[in-house]
Every structure is written in structure tokens, then in C-alpha cells.
C-alpha positions as CSV (number, residue, x, y, z in Angstrom):
1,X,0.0,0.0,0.0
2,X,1.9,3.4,-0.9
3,X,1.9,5.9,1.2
4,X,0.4,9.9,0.5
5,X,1.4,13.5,0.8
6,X,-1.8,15.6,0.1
7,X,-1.1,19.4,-0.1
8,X,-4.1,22.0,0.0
9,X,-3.1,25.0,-1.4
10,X,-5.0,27.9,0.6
11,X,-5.2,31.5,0.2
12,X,-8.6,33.1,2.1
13,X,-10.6,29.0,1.9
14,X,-12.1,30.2,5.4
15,X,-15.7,28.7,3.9
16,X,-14.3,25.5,2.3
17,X,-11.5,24.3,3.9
18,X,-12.9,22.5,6.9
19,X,-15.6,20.5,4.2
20,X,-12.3,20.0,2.2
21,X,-10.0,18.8,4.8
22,X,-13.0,16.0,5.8
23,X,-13.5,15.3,2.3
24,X,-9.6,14.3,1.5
25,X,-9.5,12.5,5.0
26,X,-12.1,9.9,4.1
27,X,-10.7,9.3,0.5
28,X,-7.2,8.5,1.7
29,X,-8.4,6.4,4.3
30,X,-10.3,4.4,1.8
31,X,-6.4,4.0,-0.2
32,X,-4.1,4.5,2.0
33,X,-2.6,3.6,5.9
34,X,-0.4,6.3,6.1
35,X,-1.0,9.7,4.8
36,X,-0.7,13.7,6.1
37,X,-2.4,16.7,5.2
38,X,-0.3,19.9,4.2
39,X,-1.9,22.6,4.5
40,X,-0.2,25.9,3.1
41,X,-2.1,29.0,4.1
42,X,0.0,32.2,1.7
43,X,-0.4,34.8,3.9
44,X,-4.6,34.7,4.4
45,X,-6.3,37.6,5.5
46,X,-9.8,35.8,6.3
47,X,-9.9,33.9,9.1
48,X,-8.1,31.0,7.6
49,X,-4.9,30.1,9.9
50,X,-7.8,30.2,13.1
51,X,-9.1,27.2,10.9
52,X,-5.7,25.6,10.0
53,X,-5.1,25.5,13.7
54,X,-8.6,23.8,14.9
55,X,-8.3,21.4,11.9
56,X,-4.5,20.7,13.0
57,X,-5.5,20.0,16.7
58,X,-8.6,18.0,15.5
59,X,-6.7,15.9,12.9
60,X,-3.1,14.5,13.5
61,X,-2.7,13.9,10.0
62,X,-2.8,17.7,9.4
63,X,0.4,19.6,9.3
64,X,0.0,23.8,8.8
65,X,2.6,25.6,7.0
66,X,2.2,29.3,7.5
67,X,3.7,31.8,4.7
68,X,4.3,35.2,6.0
69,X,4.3,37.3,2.6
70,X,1.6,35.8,-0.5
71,X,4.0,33.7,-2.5
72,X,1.4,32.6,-5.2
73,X,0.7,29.2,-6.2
74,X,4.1,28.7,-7.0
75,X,5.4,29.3,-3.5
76,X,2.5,27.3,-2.0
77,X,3.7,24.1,-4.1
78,X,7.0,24.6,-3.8
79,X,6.3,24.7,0.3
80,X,4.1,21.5,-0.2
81,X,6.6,19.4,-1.7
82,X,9.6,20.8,0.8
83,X,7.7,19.7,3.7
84,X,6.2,16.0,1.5
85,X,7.5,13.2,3.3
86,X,5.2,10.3,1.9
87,X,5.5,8.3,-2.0
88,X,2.6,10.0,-3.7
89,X,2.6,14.0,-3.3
90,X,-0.5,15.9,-4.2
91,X,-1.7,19.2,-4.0
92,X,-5.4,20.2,-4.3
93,X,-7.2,23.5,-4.2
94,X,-8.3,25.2,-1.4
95,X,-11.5,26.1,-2.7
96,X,-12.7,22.4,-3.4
97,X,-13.3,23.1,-7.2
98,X,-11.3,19.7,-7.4
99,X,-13.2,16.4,-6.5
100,X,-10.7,14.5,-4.6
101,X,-13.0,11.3,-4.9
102,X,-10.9,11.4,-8.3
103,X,-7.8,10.1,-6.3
104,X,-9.6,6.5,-5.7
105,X,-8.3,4.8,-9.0
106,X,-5.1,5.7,-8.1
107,X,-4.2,4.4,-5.1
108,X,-1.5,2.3,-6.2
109,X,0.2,4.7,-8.9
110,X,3.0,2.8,-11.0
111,X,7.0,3.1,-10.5
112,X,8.1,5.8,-12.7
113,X,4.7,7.6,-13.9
114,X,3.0,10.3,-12.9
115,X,-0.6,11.5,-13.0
116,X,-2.0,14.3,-15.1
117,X,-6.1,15.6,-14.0
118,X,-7.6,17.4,-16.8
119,X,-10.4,19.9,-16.7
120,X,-12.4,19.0,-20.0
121,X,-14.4,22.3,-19.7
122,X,-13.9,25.5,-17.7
123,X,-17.4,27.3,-18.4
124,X,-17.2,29.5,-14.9
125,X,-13.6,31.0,-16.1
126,X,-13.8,34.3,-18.4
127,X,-13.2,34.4,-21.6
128,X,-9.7,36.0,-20.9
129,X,-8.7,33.4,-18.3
130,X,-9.8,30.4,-21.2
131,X,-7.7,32.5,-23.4
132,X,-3.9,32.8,-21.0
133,X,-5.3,29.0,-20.4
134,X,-5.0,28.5,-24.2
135,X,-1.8,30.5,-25.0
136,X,-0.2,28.8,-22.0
137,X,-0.6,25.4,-23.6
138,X,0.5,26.4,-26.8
139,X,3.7,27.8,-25.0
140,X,4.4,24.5,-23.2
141,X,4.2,22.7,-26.8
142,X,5.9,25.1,-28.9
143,X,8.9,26.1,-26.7
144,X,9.2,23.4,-23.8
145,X,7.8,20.5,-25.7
146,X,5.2,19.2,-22.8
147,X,1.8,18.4,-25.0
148,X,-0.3,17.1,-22.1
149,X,-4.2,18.5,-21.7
150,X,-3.8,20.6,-18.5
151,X,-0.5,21.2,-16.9
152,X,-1.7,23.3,-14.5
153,X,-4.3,21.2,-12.7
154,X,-3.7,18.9,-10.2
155,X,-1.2,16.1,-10.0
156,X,0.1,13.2,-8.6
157,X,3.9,12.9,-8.6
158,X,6.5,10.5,-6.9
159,X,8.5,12.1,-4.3
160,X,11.8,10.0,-5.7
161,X,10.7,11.5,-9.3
162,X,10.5,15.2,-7.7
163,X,13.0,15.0,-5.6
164,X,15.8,14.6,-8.8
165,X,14.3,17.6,-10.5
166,X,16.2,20.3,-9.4
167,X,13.3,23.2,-9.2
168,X,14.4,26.6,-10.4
169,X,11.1,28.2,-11.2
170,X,9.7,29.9,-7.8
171,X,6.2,31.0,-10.0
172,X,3.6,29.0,-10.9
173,X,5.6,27.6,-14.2
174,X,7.2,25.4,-11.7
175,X,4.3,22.8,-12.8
176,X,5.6,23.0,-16.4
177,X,9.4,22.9,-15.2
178,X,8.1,19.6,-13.2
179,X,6.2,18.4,-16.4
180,X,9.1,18.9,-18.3
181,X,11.6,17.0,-16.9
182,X,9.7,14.0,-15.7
183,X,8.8,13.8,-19.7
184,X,12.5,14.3,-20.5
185,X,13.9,11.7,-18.1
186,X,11.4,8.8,-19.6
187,X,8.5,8.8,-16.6
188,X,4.8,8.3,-18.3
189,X,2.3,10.7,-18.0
190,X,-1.2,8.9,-16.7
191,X,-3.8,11.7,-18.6
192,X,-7.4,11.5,-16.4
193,X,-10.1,13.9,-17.1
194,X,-11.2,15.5,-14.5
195,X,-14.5,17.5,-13.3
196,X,-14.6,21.3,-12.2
197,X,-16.8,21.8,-9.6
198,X,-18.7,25.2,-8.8
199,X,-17.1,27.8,-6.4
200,X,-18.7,28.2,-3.6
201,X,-17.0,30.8,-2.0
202,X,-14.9,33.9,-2.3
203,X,-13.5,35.1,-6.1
204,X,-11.5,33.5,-8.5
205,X,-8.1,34.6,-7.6
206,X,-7.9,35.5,-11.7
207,X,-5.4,36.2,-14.3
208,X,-3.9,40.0,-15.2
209,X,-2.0,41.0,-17.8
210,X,0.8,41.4,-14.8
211,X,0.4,37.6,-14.4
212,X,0.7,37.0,-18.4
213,X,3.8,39.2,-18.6
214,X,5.2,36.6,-16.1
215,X,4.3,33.5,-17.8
216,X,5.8,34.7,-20.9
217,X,9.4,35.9,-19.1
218,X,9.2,32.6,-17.4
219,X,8.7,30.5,-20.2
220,X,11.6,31.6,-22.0
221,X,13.8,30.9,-18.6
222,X,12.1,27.9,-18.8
223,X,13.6,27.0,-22.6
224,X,16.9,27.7,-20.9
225,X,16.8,25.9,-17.9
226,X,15.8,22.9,-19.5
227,X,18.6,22.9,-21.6
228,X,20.6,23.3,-19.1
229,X,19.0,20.5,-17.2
230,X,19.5,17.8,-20.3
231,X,22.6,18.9,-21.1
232,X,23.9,17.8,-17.6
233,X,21.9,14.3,-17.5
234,X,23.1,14.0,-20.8
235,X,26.6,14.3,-19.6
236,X,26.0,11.5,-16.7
């Protein structure tokens, strides 16, 4: 039985988190002997770590990590797989638009592969946001040569496999990076469509043409950190 690292990535989830936190805790139950909850709150300004801490006290499987500045969703994976400790490393959400119910065909995930959720449809995202979503893809084909659905939903990765990778990427290209290498170093991608549930509380964090300037600067660091990164596994 392989053992799980679930992250939930959460920035203001006061309304959702303790239905969440429940929610993950009987599905890994139902796969799993040995699991923990990480739970990485970027700097909330609603209420949130007061929840972290009852759920933390409540549940021994639930471990808080506490940013002190808003890192992004970059930052709050990066912190989830620093503090991992378990075979299978996932983060989810904080807003429970993912249905973690979607884990329980892969309780036992394969030596070297990895698992790739896509959202078929995103019909409560704007036009823009479908749009960067779109362009973003196309980046990761064109210049980083990752064709997979979704790269930026959720995953589930081996900690041996991430642990080799070498992260540079501090934004939230660091799932691309991560996508990038695993494909380059032989691991199989396990594609699984995936639904996306209704908010139910708070805003969609969004996209700005700030956040596009990003992705674009980063992809092209991107283009050069990978070849840095097979030029030196080439070399072993």
C-alpha cells in the first residue's frame, strides 16, 4: 500500500476548507494507511490560519505551513513538496473546485509515472482566463515540448521522481518545469479527465495581464533551464 502526501493550497478558503479537509480524509483512508495533510495558508487575510489551527489539533494527520508574505501558487507548491514526506505528493485547491473522490483509481500509482487531471471544460472561467489558459498550452508545446491536456491542474507525482528535478522556477511555471523533466527523463504521464466543480465561496483569484507578462518571461527561462538541465543528465 503506498503511502500519500496531500497538499491544500490555501489562500482566504475560510468557507471551504474544513468541508475539504474531511473530504480528503475519508478518500485517503479508503487507499491508504499512512498519509498527512499539508496545509499551506500564503499569507490569508480571512480567518483561515484560526481554521488551520482547529483542523491541526482536531486531525493529527494535518500539518500547517504558514507563509508570511503571498507567494502565489508557485510558493504554495513549492512549500508543499519541501515539507512531503510520503510516495505520492498531491496538492489540491483550497476552494474544493477539485473532486478529490478522483484520487480512488489511483491508489496504487506505478513506479516511474506520474498523473495528469484534466479539466475537460472551464465554463465558470472568463473568456480572458480560457484565453492565457489556451496561450499557455501552446507555450508549453511550442517552446518546452510538454503536450499534455492541462498542466496546470492537479497532480500526482513520486517524491523520488521530484526530488531529482532540481526546481528553479519559484512562480507557478514550476508545474511546467516539473512536467518537463519528468517527460525528459522517460516517466509516463497517466492523462485523467477531470471534473470542475462550482465555487462556492470567495472570487477566483484571476489572471492580469501582470500575471501573463510573467508566464511569458518565465517560459523563455524555462527554454533555458531545460537545456541546461539535459545537457547535464546528458553528460552523466
Amino acid at each position: 500500500m503506498q503511502t500519500w502526501s496531500v497538499g491544500i493550497l490555501c489562500y482566504n478558503e475560510a468557507q471551504t476548507l474544513e468541508t475539504l479537509v474531511a473530504q480528503l480524509r475519508q478518500v485517503l483512508q479508503q487507499i491508504t494507511t499512512t498519509f498527512e495533510i499539508i496545509i499551506v495558508d500564503d499569507f490569508s487575510t480571512d480567518g483561515s490560519r484560526e481554521i488551520i489551527a482547529g483542523l491541526q489539533k482536531k486531525y493529527p494527520e494535518v500539518i500547517p505551513v504558514l507563509h508570511e508574505a503571498n507567494k502565489g501558487i508557485g510558493g504554495a507548491l513549492l512549500s508543499v513538496y519541501a515539507k512531503a514526506r510520503y510516495e505520492n505528493i498531491a496538492c489540491v485547491p483550497g476552494d474544493g473546485q477539485f473532486d478529490v473522490n478522483e484520487y480512488l483509481p489511483f491508489a496504487e500509482v506505478p513506479k516511474d509515472h506520474f498523473v495528469s487531471f484534466y479539466r475537460k471544460e472551464n465554463t465558470s472561467y472568463s473568456l480572458f482566463r480560457n484565453m492565457l489558459s489556451l496561450f499557455n498550452k501552446q507555450l508549453n508545446k511550442v517552446f518546452i515540448g510538454i503536450d499534455l491536456h492541462d498542466v496546470n491542474w492537479t497532480k500526482i507525482l513520486k517524491k523520488e521522481d521530484l526530488d531529482k528535478l532540481e526546481l528553479q522556477l519559484k512562480s507557478s511555471l514550476v508545474e511546467s518545469e516539473i512536467c518537463a523533466k519528468l517527460l525528459f527523463l522517460g516517466k509516463k504521464v497517466i492523462e485523467s479527465e477531470s471534473k470542475y466543480l462550482p465555487r462556492t465561496y470567495g472570487q477566483s483569484k484571476g489572471a492580469s495581464f501582470a500575471i501573463v507578462k510573467k508566464a511569458i518571461k518565465d517560459t523563455w527561462l524555462l527554454v533555458l533551464i531545460m537545456r541546461k538541465f539535459k545537457k547535464k543528465k546528458q553528460l552523466k
